[in-house]
KEPAFI-777389 format. One record per residue (C-alpha): x, y, z; residue in three letters. Coordinates in pm, whole numbers. Example, Ala and Ser with C-alpha at 12.3 -4.5 7.8 and 13.67 -1.06 7.14 Angstrom:
<rec px="1230" py="-450" pz="780" residu="ALA"/>
<rec px="1367" py="-106" pz="714" residu="SER"/>
//
This chain:
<rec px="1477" py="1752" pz="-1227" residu="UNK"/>
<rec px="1121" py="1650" pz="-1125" residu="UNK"/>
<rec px="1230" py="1316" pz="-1054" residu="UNK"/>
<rec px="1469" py="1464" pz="-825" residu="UNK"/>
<rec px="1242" py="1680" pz="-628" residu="UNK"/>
<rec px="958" py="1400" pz="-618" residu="UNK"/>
<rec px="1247" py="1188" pz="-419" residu="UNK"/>
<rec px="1329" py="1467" pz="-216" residu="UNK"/>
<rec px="1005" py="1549" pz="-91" residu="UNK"/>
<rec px="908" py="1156" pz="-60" residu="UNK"/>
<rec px="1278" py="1105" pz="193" residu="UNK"/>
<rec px="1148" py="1428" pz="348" residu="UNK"/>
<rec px="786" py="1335" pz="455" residu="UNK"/>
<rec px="910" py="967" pz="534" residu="UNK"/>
<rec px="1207" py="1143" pz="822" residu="UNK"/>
<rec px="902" py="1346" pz="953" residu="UNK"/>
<rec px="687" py="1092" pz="997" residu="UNK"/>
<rec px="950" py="882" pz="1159" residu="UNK"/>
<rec px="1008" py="1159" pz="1378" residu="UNK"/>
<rec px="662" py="1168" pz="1510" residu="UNK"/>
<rec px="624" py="784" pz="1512" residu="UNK"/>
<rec px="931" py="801" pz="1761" residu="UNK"/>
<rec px="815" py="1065" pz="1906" residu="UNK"/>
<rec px="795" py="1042" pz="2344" residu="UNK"/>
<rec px="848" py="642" pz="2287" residu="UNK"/>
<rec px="1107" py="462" pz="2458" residu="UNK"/>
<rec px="1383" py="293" pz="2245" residu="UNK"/>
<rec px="1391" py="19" pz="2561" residu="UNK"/>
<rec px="974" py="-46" pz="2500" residu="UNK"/>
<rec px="1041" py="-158" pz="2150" residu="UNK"/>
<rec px="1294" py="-393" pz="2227" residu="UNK"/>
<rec px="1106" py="-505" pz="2480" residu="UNK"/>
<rec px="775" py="-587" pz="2299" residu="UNK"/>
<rec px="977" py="-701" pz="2004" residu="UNK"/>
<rec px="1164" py="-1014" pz="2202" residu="UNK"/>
<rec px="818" py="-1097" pz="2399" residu="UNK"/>
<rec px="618" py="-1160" pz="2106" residu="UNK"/>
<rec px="527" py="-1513" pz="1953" residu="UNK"/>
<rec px="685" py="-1486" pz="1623" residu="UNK"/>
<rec px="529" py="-1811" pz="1513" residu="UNK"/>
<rec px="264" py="-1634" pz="1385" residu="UNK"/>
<rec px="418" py="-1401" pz="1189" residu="UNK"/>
<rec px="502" py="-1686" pz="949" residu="UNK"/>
<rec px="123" py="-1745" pz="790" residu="UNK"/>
<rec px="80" py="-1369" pz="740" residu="UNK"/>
<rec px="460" py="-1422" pz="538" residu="UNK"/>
<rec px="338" py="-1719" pz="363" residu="UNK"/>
<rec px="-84" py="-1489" pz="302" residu="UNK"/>
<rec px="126" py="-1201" pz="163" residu="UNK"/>
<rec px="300" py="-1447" pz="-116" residu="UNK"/>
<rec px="-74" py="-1557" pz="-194" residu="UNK"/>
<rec px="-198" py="-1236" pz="-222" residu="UNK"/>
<rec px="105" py="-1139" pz="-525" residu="UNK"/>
<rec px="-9" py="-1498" pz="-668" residu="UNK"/>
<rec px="-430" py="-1344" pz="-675" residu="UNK"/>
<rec px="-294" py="-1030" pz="-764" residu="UNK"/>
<rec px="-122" py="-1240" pz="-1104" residu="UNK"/>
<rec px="-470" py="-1405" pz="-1177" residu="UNK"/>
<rec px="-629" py="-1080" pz="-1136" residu="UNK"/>
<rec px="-380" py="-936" pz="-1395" residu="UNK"/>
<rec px="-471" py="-1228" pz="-1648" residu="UNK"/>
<rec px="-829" py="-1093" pz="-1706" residu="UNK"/>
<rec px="-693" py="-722" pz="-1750" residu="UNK"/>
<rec px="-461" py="-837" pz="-2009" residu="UNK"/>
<rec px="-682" py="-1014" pz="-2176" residu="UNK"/>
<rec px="-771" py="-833" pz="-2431" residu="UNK"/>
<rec px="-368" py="-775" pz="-2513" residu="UNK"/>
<rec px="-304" py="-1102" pz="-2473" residu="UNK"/>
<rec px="-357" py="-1411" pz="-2313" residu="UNK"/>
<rec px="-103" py="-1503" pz="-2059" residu="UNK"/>
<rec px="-60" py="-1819" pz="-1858" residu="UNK"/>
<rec px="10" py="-1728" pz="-1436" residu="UNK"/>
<rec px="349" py="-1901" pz="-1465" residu="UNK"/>
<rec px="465" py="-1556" pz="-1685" residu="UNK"/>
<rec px="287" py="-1308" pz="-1450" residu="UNK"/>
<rec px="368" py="-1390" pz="-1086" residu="UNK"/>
<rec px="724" py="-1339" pz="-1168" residu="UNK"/>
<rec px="662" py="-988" pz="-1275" residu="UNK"/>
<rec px="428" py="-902" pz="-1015" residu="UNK"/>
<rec px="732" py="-976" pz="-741" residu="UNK"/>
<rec px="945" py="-799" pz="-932" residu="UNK"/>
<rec px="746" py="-486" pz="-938" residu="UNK"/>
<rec px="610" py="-487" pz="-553" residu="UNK"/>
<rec px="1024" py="-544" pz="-466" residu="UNK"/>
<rec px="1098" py="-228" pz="-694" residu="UNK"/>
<rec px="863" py="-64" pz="-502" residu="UNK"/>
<rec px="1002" py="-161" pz="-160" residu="UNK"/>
<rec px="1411" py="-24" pz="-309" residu="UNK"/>
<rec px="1305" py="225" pz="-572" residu="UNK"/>
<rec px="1163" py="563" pz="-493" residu="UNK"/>
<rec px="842" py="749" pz="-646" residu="UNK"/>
<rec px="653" py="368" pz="-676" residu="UNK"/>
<rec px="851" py="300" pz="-968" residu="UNK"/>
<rec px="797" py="-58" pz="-960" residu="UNK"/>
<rec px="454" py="4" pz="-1145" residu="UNK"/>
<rec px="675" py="87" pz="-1421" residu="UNK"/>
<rec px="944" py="-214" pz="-1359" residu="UNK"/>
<rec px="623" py="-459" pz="-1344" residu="UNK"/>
<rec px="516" py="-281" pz="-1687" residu="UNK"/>
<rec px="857" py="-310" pz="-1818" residu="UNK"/>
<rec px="940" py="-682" pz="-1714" residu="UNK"/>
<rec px="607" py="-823" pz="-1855" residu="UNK"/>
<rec px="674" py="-584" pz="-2157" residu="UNK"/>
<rec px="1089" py="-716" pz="-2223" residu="UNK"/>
<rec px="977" py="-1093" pz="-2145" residu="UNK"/>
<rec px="665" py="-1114" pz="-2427" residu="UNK"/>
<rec px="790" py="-840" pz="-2650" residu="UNK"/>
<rec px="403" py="-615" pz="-2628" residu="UNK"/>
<rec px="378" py="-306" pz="-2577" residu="UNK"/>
<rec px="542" py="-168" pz="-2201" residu="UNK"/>
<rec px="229" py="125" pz="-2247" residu="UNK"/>
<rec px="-49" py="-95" pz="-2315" residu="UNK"/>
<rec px="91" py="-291" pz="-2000" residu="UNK"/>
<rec px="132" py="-4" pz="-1800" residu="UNK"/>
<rec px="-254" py="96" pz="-1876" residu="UNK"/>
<rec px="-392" py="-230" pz="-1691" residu="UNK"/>
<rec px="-164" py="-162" pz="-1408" residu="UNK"/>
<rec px="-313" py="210" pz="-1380" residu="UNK"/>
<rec px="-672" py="8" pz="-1397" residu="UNK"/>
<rec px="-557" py="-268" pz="-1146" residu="UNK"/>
<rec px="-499" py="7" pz="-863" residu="UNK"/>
<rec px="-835" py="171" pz="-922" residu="UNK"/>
<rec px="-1004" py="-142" pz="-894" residu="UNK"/>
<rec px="-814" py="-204" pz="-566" residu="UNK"/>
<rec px="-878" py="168" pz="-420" residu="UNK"/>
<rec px="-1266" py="98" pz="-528" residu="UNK"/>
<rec px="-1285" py="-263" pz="-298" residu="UNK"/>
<rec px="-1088" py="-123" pz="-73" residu="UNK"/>
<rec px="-1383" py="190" pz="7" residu="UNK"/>
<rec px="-1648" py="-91" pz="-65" residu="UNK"/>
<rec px="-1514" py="-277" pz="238" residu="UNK"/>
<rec px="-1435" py="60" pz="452" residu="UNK"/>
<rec px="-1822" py="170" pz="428" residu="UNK"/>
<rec px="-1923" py="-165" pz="497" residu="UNK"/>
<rec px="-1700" py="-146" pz="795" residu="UNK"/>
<rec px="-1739" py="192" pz="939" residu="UNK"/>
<rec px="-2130" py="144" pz="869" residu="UNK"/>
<rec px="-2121" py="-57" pz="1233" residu="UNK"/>
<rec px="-1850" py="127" pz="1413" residu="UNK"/>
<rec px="-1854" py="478" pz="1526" residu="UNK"/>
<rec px="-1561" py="700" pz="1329" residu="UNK"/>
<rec px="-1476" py="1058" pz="1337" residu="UNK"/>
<rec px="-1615" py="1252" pz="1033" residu="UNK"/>
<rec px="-1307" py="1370" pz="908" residu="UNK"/>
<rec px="-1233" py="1022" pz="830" residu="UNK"/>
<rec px="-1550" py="948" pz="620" residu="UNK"/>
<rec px="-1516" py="1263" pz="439" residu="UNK"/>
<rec px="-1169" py="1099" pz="337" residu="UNK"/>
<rec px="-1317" py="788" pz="212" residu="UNK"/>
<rec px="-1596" py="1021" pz="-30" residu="UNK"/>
<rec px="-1294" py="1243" pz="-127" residu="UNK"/>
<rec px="-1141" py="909" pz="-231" residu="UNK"/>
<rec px="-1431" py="791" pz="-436" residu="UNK"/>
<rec px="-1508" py="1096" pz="-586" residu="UNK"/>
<rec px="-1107" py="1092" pz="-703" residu="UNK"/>
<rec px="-1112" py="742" pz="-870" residu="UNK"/>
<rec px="-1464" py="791" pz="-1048" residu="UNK"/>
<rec px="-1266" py="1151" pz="-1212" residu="UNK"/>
<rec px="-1002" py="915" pz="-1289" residu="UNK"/>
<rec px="-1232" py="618" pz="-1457" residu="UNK"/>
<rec px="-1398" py="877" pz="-1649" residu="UNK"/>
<rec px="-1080" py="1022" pz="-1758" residu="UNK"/>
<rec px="-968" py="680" pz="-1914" residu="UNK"/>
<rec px="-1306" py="559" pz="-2029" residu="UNK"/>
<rec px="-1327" py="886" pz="-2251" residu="UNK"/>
<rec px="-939" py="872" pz="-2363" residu="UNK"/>
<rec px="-1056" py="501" pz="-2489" residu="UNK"/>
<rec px="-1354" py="649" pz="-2653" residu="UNK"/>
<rec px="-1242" py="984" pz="-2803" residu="UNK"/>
<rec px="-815" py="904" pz="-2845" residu="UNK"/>
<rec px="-769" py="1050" pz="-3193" residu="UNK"/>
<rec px="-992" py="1347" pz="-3100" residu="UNK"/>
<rec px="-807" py="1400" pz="-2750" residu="UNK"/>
<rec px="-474" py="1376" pz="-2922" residu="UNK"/>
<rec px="-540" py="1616" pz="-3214" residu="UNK"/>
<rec px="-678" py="1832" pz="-2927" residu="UNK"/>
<rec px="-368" py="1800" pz="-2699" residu="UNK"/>
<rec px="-144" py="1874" pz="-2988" residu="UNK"/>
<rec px="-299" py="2159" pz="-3158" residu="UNK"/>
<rec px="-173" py="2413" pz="-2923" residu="UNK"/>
<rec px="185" py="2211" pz="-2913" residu="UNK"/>
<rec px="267" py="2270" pz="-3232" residu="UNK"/>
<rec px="650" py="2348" pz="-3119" residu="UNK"/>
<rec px="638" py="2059" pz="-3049" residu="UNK"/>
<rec px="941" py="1859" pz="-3250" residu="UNK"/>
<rec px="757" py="1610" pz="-3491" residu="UNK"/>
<rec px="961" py="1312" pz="-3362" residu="UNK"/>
<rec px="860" py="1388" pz="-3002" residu="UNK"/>
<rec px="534" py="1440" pz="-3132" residu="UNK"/>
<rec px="523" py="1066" pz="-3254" residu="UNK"/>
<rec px="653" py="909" pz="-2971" residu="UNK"/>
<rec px="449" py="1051" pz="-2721" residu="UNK"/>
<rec px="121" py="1020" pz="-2977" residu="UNK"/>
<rec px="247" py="618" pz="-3004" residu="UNK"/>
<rec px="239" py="579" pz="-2630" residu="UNK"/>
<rec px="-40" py="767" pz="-2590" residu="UNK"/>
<rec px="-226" py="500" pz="-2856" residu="UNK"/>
<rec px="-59" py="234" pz="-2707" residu="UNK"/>
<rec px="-217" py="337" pz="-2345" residu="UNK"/>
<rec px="-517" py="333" pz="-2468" residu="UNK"/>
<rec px="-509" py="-5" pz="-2660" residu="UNK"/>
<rec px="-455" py="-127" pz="-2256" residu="UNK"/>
<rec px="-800" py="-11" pz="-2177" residu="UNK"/>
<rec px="-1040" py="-188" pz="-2369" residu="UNK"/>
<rec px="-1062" py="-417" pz="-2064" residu="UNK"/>
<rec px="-1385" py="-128" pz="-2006" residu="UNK"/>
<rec px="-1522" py="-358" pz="-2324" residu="UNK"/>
<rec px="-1517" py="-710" pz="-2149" residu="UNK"/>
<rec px="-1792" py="-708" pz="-1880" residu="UNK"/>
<rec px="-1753" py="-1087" pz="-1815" residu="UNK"/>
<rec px="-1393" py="-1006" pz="-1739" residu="UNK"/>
<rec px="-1466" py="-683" pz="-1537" residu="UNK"/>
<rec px="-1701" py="-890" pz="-1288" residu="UNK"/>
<rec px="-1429" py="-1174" pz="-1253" residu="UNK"/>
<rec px="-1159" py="-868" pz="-1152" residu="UNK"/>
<rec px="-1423" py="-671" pz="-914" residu="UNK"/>
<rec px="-1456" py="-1007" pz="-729" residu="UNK"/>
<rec px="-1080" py="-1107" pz="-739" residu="UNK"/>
<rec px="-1021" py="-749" pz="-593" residu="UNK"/>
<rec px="-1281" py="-782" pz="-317" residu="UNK"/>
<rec px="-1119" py="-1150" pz="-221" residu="UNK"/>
<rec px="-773" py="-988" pz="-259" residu="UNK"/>
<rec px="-839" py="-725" pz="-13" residu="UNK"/>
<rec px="-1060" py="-939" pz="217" residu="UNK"/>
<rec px="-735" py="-1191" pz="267" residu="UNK"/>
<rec px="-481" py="-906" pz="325" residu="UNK"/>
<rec px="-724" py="-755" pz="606" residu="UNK"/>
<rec px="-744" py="-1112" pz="767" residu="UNK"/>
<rec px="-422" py="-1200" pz="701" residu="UNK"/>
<rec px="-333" py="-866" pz="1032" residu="UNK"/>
<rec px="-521" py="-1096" pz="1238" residu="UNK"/>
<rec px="-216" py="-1293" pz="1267" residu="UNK"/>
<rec px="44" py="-1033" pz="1378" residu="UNK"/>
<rec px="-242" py="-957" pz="1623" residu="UNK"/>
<rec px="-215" py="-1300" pz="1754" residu="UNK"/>
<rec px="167" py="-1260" pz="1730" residu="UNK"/>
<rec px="149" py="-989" pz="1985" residu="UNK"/>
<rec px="-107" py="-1154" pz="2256" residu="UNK"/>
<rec px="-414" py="-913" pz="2122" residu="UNK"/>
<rec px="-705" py="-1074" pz="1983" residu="UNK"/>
<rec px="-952" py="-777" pz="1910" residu="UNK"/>
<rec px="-1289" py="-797" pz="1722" residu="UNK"/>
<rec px="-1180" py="-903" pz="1334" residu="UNK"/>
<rec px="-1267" py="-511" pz="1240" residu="UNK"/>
<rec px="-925" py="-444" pz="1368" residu="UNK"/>
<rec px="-801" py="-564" pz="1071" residu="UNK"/>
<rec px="-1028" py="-375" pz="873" residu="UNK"/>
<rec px="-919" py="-69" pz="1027" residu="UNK"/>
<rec px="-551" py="-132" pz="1039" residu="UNK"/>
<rec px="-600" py="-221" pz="634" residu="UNK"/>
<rec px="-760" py="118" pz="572" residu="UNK"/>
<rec px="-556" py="328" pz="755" residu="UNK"/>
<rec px="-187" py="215" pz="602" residu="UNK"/>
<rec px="-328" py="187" pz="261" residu="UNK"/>
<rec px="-433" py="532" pz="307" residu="UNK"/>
<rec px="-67" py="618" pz="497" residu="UNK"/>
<rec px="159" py="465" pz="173" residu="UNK"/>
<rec px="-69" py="681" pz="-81" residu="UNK"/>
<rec px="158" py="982" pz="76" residu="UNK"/>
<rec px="474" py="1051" pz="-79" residu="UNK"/>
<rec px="727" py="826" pz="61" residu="UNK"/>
<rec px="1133" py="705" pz="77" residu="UNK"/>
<rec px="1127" py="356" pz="-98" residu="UNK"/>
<rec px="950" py="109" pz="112" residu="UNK"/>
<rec px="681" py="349" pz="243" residu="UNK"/>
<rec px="908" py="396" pz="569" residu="UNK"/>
<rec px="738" py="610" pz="842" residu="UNK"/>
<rec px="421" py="665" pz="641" residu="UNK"/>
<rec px="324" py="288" pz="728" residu="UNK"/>
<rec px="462" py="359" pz="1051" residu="UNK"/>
<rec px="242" py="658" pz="1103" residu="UNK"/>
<rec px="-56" py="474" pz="924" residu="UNK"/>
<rec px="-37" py="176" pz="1204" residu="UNK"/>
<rec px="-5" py="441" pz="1484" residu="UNK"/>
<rec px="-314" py="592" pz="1380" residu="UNK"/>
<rec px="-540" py="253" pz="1334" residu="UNK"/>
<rec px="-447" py="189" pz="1679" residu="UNK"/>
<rec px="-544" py="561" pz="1775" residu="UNK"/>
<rec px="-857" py="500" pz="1659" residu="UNK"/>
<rec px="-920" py="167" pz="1774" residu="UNK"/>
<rec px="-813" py="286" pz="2168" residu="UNK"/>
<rec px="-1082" py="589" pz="2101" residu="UNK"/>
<rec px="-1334" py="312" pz="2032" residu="UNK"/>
<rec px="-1221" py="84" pz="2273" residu="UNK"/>
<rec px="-1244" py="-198" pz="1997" residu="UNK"/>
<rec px="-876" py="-376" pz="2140" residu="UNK"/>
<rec px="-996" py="-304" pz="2500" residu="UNK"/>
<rec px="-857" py="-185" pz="2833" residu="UNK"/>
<rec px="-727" py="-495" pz="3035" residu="UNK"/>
<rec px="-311" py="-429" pz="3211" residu="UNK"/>
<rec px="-125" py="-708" pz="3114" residu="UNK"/>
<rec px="260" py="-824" pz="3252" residu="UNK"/>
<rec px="357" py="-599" pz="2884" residu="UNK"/>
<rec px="222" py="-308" pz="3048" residu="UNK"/>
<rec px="362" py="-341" pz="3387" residu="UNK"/>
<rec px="664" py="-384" pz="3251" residu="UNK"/>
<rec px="660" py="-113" pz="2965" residu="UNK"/>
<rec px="542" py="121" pz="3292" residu="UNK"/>
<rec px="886" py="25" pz="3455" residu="UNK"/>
<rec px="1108" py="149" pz="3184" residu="UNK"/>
<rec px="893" py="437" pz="3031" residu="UNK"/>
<rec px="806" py="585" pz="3370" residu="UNK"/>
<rec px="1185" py="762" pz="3482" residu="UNK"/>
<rec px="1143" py="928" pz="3118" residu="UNK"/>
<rec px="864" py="1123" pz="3282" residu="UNK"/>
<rec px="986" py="1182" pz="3616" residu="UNK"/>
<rec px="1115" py="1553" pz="3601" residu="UNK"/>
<rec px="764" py="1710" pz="3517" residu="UNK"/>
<rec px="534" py="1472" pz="3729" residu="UNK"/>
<rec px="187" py="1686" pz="3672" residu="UNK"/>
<rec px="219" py="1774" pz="3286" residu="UNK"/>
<rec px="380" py="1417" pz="3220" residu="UNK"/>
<rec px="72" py="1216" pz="3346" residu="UNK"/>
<rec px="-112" py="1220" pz="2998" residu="UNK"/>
<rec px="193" py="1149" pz="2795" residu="UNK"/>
<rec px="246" py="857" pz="3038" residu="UNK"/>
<rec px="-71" py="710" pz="3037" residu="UNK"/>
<rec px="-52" py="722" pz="2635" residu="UNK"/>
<rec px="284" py="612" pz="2636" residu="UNK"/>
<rec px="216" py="308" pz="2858" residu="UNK"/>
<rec px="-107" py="247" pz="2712" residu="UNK"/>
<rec px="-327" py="281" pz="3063" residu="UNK"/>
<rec px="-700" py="373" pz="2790" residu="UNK"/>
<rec px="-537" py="103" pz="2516" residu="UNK"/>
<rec px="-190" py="-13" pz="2348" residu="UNK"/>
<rec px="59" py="230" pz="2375" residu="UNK"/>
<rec px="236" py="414" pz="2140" residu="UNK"/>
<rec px="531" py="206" pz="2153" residu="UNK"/>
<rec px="358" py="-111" pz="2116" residu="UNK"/>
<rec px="184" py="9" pz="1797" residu="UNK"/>
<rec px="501" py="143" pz="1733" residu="UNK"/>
<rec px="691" py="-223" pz="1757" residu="UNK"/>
<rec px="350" py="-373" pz="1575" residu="UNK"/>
<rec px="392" py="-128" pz="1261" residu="UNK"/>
<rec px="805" py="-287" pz="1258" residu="UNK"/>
<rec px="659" py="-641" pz="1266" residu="UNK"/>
<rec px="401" py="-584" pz="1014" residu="UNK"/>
<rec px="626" py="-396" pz="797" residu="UNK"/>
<rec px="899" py="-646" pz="788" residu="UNK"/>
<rec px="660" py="-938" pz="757" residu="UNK"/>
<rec px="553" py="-772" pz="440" residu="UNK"/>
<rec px="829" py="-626" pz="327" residu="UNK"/>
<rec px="1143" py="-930" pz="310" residu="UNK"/>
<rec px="936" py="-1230" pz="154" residu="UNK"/>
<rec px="822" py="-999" pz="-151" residu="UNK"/>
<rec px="1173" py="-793" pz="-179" residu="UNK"/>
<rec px="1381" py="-1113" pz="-177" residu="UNK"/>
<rec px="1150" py="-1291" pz="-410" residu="UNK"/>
<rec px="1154" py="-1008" pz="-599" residu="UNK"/>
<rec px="1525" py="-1012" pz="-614" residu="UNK"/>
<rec px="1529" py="-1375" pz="-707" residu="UNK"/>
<rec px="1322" py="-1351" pz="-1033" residu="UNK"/>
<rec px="1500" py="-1002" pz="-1096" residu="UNK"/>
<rec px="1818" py="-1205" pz="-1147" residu="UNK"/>
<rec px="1619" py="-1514" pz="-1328" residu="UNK"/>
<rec px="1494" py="-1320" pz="-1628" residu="UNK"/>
<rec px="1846" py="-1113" pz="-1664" residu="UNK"/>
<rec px="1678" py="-794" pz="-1579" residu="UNK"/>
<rec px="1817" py="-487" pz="-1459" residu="UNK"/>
<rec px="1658" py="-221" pz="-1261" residu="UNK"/>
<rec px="1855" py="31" pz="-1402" residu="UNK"/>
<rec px="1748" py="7" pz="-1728" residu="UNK"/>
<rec px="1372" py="1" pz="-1617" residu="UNK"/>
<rec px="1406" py="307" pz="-1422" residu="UNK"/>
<rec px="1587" py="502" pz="-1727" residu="UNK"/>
//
């Protein structure tokens, strides 16, 4: 039942947000921008985003270290196959599937697996705010969105507290938990008490401070080569703004696909490139110059405003893009990015899926 309603609300904030990303744009701007851009350099940010899943498998060596050692040849397969169960399964159950493959492949323990996952994304939510500080230090932001990026650091130290004292204090947090459960069936009891055990036994990563410095760096590189990486679909549409464009566009989708989401994290990352590009107009970090795009995106978008000349000038200047890029063209970048992103990993994904005789269905049960 809660599975149920966390995919409901997920398909239900993805069709709003898809709504509002369409929103006063111009189906014939999109196709527009989409067959005048140089897709040649869409394919090094396809070919960065397969390096990234293969630092994102070296990174995963030091967190299951002390589980097990693990050569990269038996991670990177896993890795794809849980970022492509996120793109086609809903509620980011390819967390799970990535637990689950490593887990069926090497016979350990699926929970003690899981538990370095849970630790990988903390890590990458703490370089991620590392680098957005470092950013915004130089560039002039709203204050609602600092007070985002302190409301996110304040929410991952709760959360590496919460594991660092569940690895110090399990049997007295269990026999605490369970004390006012005892209705609790003694088989279910077991189970969950096993997992719970087994969770922990995935943490003492916390113990290995040589290892802990390797992943901090690994996680700062990571995220340093997926913010460069945008420069390219930049290049791919004829922009070349100052390299914190990147930056930006980095922090605002990784904060869009944190929302509840349909599978793939369509119309969050949608609304999460709209809004980098909001920001960077406000700024004037892309800058103001009319090129032949916007001529032409004037000539199809203008008739749309025609009927209500004096209360249609501001949404024509932002939907041509007269104090930046336009709504559509952020619109057609976000499809670009998206798919550029999204195809390489899912159909990767696929392929090992099918090498190692896995089945989705049984990871999700």
């Amino acid at each position: 039942m809660k599975k149920r309603v966390n995919i409901t609300i997920g398909i239900l904030v993805s069709a709003l947000f898809i709504y509002l990303a369409f929103r006063r744009v111009e189906p014939a701007e999109i196709v527009y921008s989409l067959r005048h851009i140089n897709y040649f350099w869409v394919i090094p940010n396809m070919i960065i985003v397969l390096l990234t899943m293969v630092i994102r498998s070296y990174r995963w060596k030091y967190l299951l270290q002390p589980i097990r050692e693990y050569d990269l040849g038996k991670l990177f397969p896993p890795v794809m196959i849980g970022f492509m169960a996120n793109n086609i399964l809903p509620v980011r159950l390819g967390e799970v599937v990535r637990a689950y493959s490593l887990g069926a492949k090497t016979n350990e323990s699926r929970s003690s697996i899981f538990a370095t996952v849970v630790i990988e994304r903390i890590f990458d939510r703490l370089a991620l705010l590392f680098m957005f500080w470092l950013v915004f230090l130089y560039i002039p932001v709203p204050q609602s969105i600092k007070k985002f990026g302190i409301f996110t650091f304040i929410l991952n130290v709760i959360v590496i507290i919460a594991l660092l004292v569940l690895k110090r204090k399990r049997d007295l947090l269990i026999k605490w938990t369970f004390r006012p459960l005892f209705f609790v069936p003694a088989k279910l009891r077991e189970r969950i008490e096993y997992i719970v055990r087994k969770f922990s036994d995935g943490l003492l990563i916390f113990g290995e401070y040589r290892a802990l410095g390797l992943i901090v760096l690994w996680s700062l590189v990571l995220w340093l080569v997926i913010a460069l990486s945008n420069y390219f679909i930049f290049m791919a549409f004829g922009l070349y703004p100052n390299v914190a464009a990147s930056f930006i566009l980095l922090f605002f989708v990784a904060a869009a696909v944190m929302l509840p989401s349909a599978p793939g994290f369509v119309g969050v990352f949608q609304a999460g490139v709209i809004g980098a590009f909001a920001l960077m107009n406000s700024i004037n970090i892309i800058g103001y110059e009319v090129t032949w795009n916007d001529v032409q995106t004037l000539t199809l978008v203008a008739p749309a405003f025609g009927s209500a000349p004096i209360p249609g000038i501001g949404s024509l200047c932002e939907a041509v893009g007269l104090f930046g890029i336009s709504k559509g063209q952020a619109l057609s970048f976000s499809i670009v990015l998206w798919l550029s992103q999204y195809l390489p990993v899912t159909l990767i994904g696929l392929y090992y899926l099918k090498r190692e005789h896995l089945s989705l269905k049984v990871a999700n049960s």
